[in-house]
N, C-alpha and C positions, 0 to 999 in steps of 0.2 A: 770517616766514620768506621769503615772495616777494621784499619789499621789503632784507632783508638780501643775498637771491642777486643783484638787480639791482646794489646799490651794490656788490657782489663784483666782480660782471663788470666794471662799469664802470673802479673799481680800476684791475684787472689786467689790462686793455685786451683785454677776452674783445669787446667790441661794441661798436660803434658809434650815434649816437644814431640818424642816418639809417635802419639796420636794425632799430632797436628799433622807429620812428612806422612805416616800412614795414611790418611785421609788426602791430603795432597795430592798421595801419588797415585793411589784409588781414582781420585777424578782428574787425573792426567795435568795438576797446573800447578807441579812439585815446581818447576825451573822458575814459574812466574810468582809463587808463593818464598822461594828460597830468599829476596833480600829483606821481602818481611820480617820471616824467622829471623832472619839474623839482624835486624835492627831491635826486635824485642828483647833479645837477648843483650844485646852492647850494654 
């Protein structure tokens, strides 16, 4: 469900990657949130 709202956002230009690793890294779960980003991305 997580992983479907990020590829959502991403889509429909709700956010940007910059604000996503910024936010990540703010709540410390950059390293566990990093294969997300980069499967939204592929």
């Amino acid at each position: 469900m997580a992983l479907e709202a990020l590829r959502d956002g991403w889509s429909q230009r709700k956010l940007t990657m910059d604000a996503l690793w910024h936010c990540a890294s703010a709540d410390r779960v950059a390293n566990v949130m990093r294969p997300y980003l980069e499967s939204v991305t592929a």
